[in-house]
N, C-alpha and C positions, 0 to 999 in steps of 0.2 A: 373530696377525700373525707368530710368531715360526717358527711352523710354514711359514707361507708365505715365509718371507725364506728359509728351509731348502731350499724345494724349488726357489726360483725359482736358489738358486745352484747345485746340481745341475743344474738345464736351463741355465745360463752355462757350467759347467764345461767341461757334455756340447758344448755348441756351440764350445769354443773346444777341444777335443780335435779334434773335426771340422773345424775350417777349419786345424786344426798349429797355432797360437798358442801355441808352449809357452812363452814367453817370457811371455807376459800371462797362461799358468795358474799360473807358476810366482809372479807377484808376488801373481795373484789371493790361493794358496795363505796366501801367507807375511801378505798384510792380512786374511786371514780368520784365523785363528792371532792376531793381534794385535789383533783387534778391539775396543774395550775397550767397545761397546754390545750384545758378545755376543747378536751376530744378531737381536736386539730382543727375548731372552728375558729377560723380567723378576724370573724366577727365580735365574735365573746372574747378573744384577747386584744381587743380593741377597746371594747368595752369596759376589760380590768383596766387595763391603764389612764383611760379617761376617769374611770372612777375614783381610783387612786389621786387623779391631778384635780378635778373638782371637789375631793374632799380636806386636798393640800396635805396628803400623807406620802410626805417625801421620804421617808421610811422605805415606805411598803411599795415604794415608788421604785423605787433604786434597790429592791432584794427582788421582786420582781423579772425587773431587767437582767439583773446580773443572775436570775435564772435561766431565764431564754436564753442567755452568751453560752452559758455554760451547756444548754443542752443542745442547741442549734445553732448557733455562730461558729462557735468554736470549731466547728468540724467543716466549714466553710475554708475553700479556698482561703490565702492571701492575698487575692487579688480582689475577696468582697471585703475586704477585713477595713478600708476605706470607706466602702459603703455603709459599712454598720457603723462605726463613729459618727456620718453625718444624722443617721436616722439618731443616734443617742445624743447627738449635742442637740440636735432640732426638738427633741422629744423634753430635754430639761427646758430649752426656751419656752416652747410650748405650757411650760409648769408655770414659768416666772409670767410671761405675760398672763397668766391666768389670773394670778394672786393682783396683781397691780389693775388689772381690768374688774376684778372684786374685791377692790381696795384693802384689802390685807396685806400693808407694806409690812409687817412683820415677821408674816412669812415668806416675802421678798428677801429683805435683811438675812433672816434665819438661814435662807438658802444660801448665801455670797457667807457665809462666818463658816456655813459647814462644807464647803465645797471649795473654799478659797486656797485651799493645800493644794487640792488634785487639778485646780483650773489658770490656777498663775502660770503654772508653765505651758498652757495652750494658748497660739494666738488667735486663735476664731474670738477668745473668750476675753481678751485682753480688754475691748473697748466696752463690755458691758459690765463691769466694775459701777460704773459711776451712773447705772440706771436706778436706784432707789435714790438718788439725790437728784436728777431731772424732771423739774415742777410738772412737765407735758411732755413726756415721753410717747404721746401717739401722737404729738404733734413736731417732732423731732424728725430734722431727712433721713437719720440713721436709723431711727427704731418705728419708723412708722409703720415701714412694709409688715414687720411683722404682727403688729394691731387690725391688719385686715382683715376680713375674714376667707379673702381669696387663699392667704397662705396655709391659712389652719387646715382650711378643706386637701391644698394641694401636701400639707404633709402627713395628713391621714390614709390620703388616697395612696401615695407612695408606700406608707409602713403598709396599709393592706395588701397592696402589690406583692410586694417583697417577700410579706411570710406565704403569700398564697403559693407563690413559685417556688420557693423554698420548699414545704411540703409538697406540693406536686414531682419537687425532683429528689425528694427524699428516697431511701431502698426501704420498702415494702414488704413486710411477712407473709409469708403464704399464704395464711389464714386471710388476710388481707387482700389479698389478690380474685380471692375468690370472687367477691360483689362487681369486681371489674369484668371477672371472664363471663358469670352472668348475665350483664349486660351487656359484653361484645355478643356471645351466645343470642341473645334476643334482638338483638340489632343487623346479625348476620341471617338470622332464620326470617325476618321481616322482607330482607335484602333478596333472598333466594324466592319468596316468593312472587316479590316484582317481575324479577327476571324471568321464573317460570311462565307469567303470563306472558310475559312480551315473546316469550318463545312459541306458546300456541297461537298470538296472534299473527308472526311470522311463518310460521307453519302453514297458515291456512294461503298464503300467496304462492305457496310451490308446490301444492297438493291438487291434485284433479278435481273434479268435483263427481260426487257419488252420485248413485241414484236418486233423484228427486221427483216429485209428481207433481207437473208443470199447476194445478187446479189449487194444489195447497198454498195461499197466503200468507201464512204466518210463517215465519221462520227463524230460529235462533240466531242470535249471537254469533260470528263467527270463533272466538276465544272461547263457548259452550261447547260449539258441534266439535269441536278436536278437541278438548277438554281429556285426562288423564291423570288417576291415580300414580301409574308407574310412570317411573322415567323414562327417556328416548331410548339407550341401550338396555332395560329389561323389557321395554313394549316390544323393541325389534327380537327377542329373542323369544317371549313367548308367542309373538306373532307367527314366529318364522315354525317353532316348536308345533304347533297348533295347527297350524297349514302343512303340514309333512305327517301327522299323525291324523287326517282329516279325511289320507286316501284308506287308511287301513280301515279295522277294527273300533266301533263307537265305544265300546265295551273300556270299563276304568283299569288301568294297571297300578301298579304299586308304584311307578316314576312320579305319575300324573298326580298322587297329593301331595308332593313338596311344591308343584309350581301355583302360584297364586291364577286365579280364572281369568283367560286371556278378554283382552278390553278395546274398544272401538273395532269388535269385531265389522263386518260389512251388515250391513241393516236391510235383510233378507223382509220382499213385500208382506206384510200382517194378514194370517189368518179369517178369512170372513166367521160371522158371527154365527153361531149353531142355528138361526134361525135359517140360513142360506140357504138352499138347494145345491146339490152337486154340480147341476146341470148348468148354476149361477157362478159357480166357483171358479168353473173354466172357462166361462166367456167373460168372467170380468177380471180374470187377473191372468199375468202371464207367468206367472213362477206357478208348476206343477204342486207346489208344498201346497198351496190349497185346497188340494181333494184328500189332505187326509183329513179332514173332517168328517170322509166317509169312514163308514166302518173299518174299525182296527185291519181286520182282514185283507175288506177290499183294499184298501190304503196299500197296505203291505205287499199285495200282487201287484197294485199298480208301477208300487215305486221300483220293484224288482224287475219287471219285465218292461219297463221303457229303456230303451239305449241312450247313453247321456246325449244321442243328439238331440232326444226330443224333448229333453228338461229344459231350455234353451228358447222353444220354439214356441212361436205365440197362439195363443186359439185359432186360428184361420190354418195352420199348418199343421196343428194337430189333427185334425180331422183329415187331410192327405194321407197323414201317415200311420194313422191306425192300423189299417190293414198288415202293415210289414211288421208294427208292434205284436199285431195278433197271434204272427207267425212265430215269432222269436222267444214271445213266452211262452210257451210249451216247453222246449228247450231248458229255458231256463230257471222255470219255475222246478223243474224234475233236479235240476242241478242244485239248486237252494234247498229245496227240502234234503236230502242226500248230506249235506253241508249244516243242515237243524238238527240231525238226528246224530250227525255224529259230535257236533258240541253237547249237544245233549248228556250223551253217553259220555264225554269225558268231564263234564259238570259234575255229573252222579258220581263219576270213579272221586277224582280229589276232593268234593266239598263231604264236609261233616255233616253226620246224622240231622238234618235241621228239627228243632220243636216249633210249629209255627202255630201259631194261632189262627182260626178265623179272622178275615182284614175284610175293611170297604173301602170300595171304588166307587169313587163319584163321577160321573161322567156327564160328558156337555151335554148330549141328548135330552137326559132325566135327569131332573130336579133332585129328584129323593135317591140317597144311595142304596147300592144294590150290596148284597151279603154274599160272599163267597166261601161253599163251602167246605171244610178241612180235607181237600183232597191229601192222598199219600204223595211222600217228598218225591217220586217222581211223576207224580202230573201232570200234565199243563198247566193246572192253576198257580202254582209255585214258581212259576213264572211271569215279570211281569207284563200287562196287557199295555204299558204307556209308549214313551218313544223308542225304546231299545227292541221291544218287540224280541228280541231273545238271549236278553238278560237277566243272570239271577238273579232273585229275589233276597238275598243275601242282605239282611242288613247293618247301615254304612255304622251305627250306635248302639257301643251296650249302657244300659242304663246300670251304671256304678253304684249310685247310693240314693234315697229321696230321705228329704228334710222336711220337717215341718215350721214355718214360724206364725205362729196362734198366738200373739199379742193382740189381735182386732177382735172386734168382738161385733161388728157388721159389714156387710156386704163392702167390698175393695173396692175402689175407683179406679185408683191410679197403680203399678207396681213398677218402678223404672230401676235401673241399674246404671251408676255416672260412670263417667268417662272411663277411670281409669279400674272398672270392676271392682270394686273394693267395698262400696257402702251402697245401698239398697235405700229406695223411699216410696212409702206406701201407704196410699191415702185411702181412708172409709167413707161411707157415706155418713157418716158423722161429723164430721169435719177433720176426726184424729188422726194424725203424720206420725208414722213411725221412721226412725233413718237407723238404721241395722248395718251392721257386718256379719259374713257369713267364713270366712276365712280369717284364721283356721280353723275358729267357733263361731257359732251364730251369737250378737249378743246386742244388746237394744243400744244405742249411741243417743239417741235423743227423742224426746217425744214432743210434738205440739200441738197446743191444745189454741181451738179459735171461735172464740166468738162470731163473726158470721162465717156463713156455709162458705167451703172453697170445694172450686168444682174441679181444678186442674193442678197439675205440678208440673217444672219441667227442673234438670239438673242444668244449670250454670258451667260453661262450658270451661272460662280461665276465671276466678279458679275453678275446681270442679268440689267445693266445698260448699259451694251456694247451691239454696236451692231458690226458686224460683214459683211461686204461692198464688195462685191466681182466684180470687172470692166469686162469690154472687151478689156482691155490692157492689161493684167497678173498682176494686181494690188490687193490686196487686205489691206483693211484699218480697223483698229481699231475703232470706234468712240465713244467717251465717252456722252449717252445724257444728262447726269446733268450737263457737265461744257460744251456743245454743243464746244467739239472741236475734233480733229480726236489723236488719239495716237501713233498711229505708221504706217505706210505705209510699206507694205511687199510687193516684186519683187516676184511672184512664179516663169513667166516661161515665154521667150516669144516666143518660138515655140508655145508655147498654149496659147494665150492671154485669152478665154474666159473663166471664171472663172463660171461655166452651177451652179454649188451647193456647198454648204455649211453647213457642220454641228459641232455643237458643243460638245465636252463630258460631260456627266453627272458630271465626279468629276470636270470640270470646267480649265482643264492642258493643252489640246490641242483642233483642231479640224481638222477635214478633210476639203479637199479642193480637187474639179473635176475640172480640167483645162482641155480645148479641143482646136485642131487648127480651122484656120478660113474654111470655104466650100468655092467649089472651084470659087465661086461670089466673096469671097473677103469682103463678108457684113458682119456684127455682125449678126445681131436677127429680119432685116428687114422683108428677105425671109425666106418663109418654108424651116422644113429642108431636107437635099437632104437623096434619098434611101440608098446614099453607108453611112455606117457609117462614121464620122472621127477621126483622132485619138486623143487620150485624155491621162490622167495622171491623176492618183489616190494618192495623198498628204497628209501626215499625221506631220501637223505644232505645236510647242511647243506654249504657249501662250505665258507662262512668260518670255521665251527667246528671243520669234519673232525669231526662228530660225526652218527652216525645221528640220524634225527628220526621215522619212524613206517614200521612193515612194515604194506603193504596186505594184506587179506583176498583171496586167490586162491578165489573159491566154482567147483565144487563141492567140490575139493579143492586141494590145494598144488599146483602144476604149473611146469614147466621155462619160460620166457616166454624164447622165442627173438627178437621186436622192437618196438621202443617209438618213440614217434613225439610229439612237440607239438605243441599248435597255436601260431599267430603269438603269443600273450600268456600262455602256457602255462596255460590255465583247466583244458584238458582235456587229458588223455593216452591213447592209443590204443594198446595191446599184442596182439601174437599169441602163440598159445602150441602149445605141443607137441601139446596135446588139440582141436587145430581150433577153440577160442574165440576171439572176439575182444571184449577187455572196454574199457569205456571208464570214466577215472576222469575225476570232478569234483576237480582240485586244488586247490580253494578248499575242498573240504566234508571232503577226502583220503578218499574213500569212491567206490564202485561207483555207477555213473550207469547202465547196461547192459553186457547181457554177451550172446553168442549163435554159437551154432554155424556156424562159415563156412565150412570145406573139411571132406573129409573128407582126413585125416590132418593134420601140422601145419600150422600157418601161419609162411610162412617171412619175409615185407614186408609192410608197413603202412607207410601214407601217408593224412595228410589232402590231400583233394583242393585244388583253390587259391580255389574259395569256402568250406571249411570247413563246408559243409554235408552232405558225404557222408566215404566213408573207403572207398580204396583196398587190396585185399589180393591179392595171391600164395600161394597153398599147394600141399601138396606134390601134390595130385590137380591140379595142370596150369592151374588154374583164375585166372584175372583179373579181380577182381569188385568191383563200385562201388556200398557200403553208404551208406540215408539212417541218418542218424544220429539225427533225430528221428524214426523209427520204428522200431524195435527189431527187428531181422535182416528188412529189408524190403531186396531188390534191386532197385537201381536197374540195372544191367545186370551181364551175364556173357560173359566171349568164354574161347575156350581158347586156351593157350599152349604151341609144344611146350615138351620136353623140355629142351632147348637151352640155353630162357629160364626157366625154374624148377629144374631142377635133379633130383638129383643130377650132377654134373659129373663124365664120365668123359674122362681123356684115355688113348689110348691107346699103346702102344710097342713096343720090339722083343719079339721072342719071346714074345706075346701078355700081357706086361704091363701093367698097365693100374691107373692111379690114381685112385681116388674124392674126390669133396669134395663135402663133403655143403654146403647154402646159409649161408654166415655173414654178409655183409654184405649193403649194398642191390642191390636185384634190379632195381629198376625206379627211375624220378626224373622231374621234371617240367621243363619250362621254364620260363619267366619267366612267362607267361599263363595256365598249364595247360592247353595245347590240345597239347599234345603229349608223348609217354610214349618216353623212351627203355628200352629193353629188353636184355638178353641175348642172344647168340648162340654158335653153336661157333668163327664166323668175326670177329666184330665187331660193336660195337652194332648195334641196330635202333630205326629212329625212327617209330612210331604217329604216326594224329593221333586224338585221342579224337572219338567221333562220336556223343555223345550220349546213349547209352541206345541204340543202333541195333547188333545182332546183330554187327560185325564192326567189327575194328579196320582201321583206312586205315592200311597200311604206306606212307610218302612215303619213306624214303632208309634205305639202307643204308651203315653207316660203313665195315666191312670191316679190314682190314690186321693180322687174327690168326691167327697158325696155330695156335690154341690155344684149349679153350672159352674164354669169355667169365664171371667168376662174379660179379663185381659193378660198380656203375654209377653216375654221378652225373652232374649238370649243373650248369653254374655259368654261369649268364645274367648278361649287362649289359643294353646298351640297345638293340642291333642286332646285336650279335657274341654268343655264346657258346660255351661251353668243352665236350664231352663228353667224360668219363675213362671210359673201359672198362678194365678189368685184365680177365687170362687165369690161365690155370693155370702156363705156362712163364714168368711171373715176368716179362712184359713189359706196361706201360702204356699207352694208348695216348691222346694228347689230340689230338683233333680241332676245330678253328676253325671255327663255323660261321656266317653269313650271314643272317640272316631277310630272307627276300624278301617287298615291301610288294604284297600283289594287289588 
């Protein structure tokens, strides 16, 4: 209790600084100072009273006590009202033996002249009269017990008893109650998350088992692979939702954005990679979704004119039954177009005038994107070419308002947004941190200034006030931005000075840390980095300790781990590394769950997708590719990206100058739903819509307002509005307000 009386007058103080009552902090001050129930620490009124007795102010002794009667006794049954006399007669012995054991028989004396009214008529007190006239009073059978020190200890122990229980069954103020619901609060949300596990780890004993590919070795977690954001009655319902609207129309309605994107959908076979042949596609896998890697078109007649028996059927039966397929699309193909032409026509009737601009489509095929151009609103081209195949092109963002924030004055590292949206932190290549608010004004919260180079930031999960400082010394730092000072400075390593990432855990206990050695220049982050990878160290730091807790095994060798990523409950962690791997760890088991070769050259972003069932990457070959996680380096799709949007980042200048930045922050980021991928550009973000597993990304809006590349990215969603942060090379921010339109 006494802890909580502590805190709750800190949050009065802070409130009455906040409304100017200095007048009522000031008396606050002065009755806290005088309080003589010392904040309801049982300890400290222990303390008074021994004070009192070894300084022999029987005074101050005896107003004291007959304080505490009056404020906490008194209001005590009559049936403690016995118990409190023994603690007050035991409490005046306690005085006498004091004085006679620090030979001051005169204030022995003094005590028996002034107390001799009040103690003649008690007989507890009857036979100690005649103790300042007993030569050896600790050697007396009567008074000896009390000369021990077994009894001193045992009547201390009892009076701290006593008041402790007392206050514990004291009634309580509101205001007071609060630190208690607090921590029931945090002790119940601890509680709920045990149980959730043990619930998907029961789960997985009554559950079938899915499709699996007998060749694949590695394999999750049982409590990873059923793993879920939602709970059991919203999964079964958007399960069930999801599966009932799966027979109709792909196409989005105005229902379908209130429900969050349905999760542990079924884990349909991955896409082969654009290098594949058609003719490979179908004899090496048995789901039909394969051949749309062919041409949009052909795709689209195939998947039209097979009858669902033969989506089903494996390569050896497809080939029987071509023939009867051959026959039936005729038919049906005349049927679908009839069925294109009149959605068509009723598109044009309801939708609005559109102004569209020129867009690009990048496609698995080719490398370099292709320019589409400004046909009239009823074209074809105003329609898009990705999964929907004859979906408007309508798009899902109006961009509201763009902000500038231009406190840097070079090229951006880092731009992150914490947890709770609210405060912004944003690192240069200089080393200077800015921590901003941008609601309901933009306005600078703290700056930090650092003597050596820092290459990473990450936001601090609980609280979400720290941020998290990673050097190219092997340094990393604490830093607190409401009291703008650092907390604790931690040594990771100095084989590996450079600290490349940083990530925090969801419960807020630890975080990871990538530390790499220096290239064989000798430089931090000036130069590109070299072809051979170097080696690196994977870190897994306590927060509350500031103390290392276990370095992961980097297999096949140590390597530089340029980014790290968690998932919603931090089980698992997902890292890219220098050597094009992408390894995934079980944080419960702190060991390697899979690992497998995903770009050629490094991997620069990693992202788990927003059902958690796949994992998102960017590397340095250009490449945008979307891993099942419970098959081990199985693609779910692949589109290219240029240059622009993965990097290396050249800006150029006068007299053919020209500055490199090689990828250090996030490259890419999602929405609220993950149906949408904001991206990189040389001019301003770029907004995807993810189309499935379907050869190309659906570019919908372009942000724009940079004359500068673009090098990293983030989104910070509500409920209908969201934020996009692009940074540039010329040390300008840009945040964009956007819209979600309901279709």
């Amino acid at each position: 209790m006494g802890s909580a009386v502590e805190r709750t007058d800190e949050h009065v103080r802070e409130y009455l600084i906040y409304r100017g009552f200095t007048n009522a902090l000031k008396h606050l001050d002065s009755d806290i100072k005088a309080d003589k129930e010392k904040g309801f620490r049982v300890d400290k009124i222990i303390d008074q009273l021994q004070q009192f007795i070894l300084t022999f102010d029987l005074f101050s002794l005896k107003e004291y006590w007959l304080y505490l009667d009056r404020r906490l006794f008194c209001r005590l049954e009559d049936i403690y009202r016995s118990t409190v006399n023994k603690l007050r007669t035991s409490l005046f012995r306690y005085y006498i033996i004091n004085t006679i054991q620090k030979g001051n028989l005169e204030k022995t004396q003094e005590f028996f002249q002034k107390q001799a009214l009040e103690l003649q008529t008690q007989a507890e007190w009857r036979d100690w009269f005649v103790l300042p006239f007993v030569p050896n009073p600790e050697q007396n059978p009567f008074f000896s017990p009390y000369f021990s020190r077994q009894w001193a200890d045992t009547f201390l122990v009892s009076l701290h008893n006593f008041l402790s229980v007392l206050f514990q069954c004291m009634p309580q103020p509101v205001l007071l109650s609060f630190d208690a619901e607090v921590q029931k609060m945090t002790s119940l949300m601890e509680e709920n998350e045990q149980l959730r596990q043990q619930v998907f780890a029961l789960q997985t004993e009554n559950r079938d088992q899915r499709d699996r590919d007998g060749s694949v070795q590695h394999k999750l977690p049982p409590y990873v692979q059923n793993m879920d954001r939602l709970g059991d009655t919203e999964l079964d319902l958007v399960s069930s939702q999801r599966a009932s609207s799966a027979a109709t129309t792909p196409s989005r309605n105005f229902f379908s954005t209130f429900l969050p994107q349905a999760k542990r959908t079924p884990i349909k076979p991955a896409l082969v990679s654009s290098g594949s042949s058609p003719s490979q596609a179908a004899v090496g896998r048995k789901d039909p979704t394969a051949n749309q890697l062919i041409k949009p078109k052909e795709a689209s007649q195939s998947k039209e004119g097979k009858p669902p028996s033969s989506q089903v059927s494996t390569s050896e039966t497809c080939s029987s039954q071509s023939q009867q397929a051959t026959n039936q699309s005729v038919n049906q193909n005349s049927r679908n177009k009839r069925i294109q032409e009149h959605e068509k026509e009723r598109k044009e009737l309801f939708s609005k005038p559109p102004h569209q601009t020129p867009e690009k489509k990048v496609e698995v095929g080719d490398a370099e994107p292709t320019e589409t151009s400004g046909d009239p609103p009823d074209s074809s081209s105003s329609r898009s070419c990705g999964a929907g195949g004859g979906l408007s092109a309508e798009q899902p963002f109006i961009k509201l308002s763009q902000e500038e924030y231009g406190e840097h004055h070079s090229a951006i590292m880092h731009c992150r947004v914490d947890s709770s949206g609210r405060r912004v932190a944003s690192l240069d290549v200089d080393g200077v941190i800015k921590v901003w608010s941008f609601n309901p004004m933009m306005q600078t919260k703290a700056t930090i200034m650092s003597k050596s180079p820092l290459l990473s930031l990450e936001w601090a999960t609980k609280p979400d006030r720290l941020l998290l400082l990673g050097s190219g010394v092997g340094t990393v730092r604490l830093y607190d931005t409401e009291a703008k000072k650092n907390l604790y400075e931690m040594n990771i390593d100095e084989t590996h000075p450079r600290i490349l990432s940083l990530a925090s855990s969801p419960s807020g206990s630890s975080f990871i840390c990538s530390a790499a050695a220096l290239g064989q220049s000798g430089n931090l982050e000036s130069s590109p980095r070299l072809p051979i990878p170097v080696s690196g160290q994977l870190l897994l730091w306590d927060t509350k300790t500031v103390k290392q807790q276990l370095q992961f095994s980097l297999e096949p060798e140590p390597v530089a781990i340029n980014c790290t990523a968690f998932n919603h409950n931090g089980n698992l962690l997902v890292t890219g590394a220098a050597d094009g791997v992408i390894r995934l760890f079980d944080m419960q088991r702190y060991e390697s769950a899979m690992s497998w070769r995903a770009h050629d050259g490094e991997v620069y972003s990693v992202e788990f997708s927003y059902d958690e069932n796949t994992v998102f990457s960017v590397g340095e070959d250009g490449k945008f590719i979307q891993w099942n996680i419970h098959r081990c380096g199985v693609k779910q799709s692949e589109q290219g990206l240029p240059q622009d949007a993965t990097g290396p980042f050249v800006l150029s200048g006068y007299s053919g100058y020209k500055q490199v930045q090689v990828p250090r922050g996030r490259l890419f980021a999602f929405d609220s739903e993950g149906q949408h991928i904001l991206t990189c550009s040389s001019s301003g973000g770029l907004i995807y819509r993810l189309t499935n597993g379907q050869p190309a990304l659906d570019r919908v809006l372009s942000l724009g307002g940079h004359k500068a590349p673009v090098v990293t990215v983030d989104w910070c969603s509500a409920v209908d509005c969201g934020t996009c942060l692009t940074a540039s090379m010329d040390g300008k921010i840009k945040l964009s307000t956007l819209l979600a339109q309901k279709s």
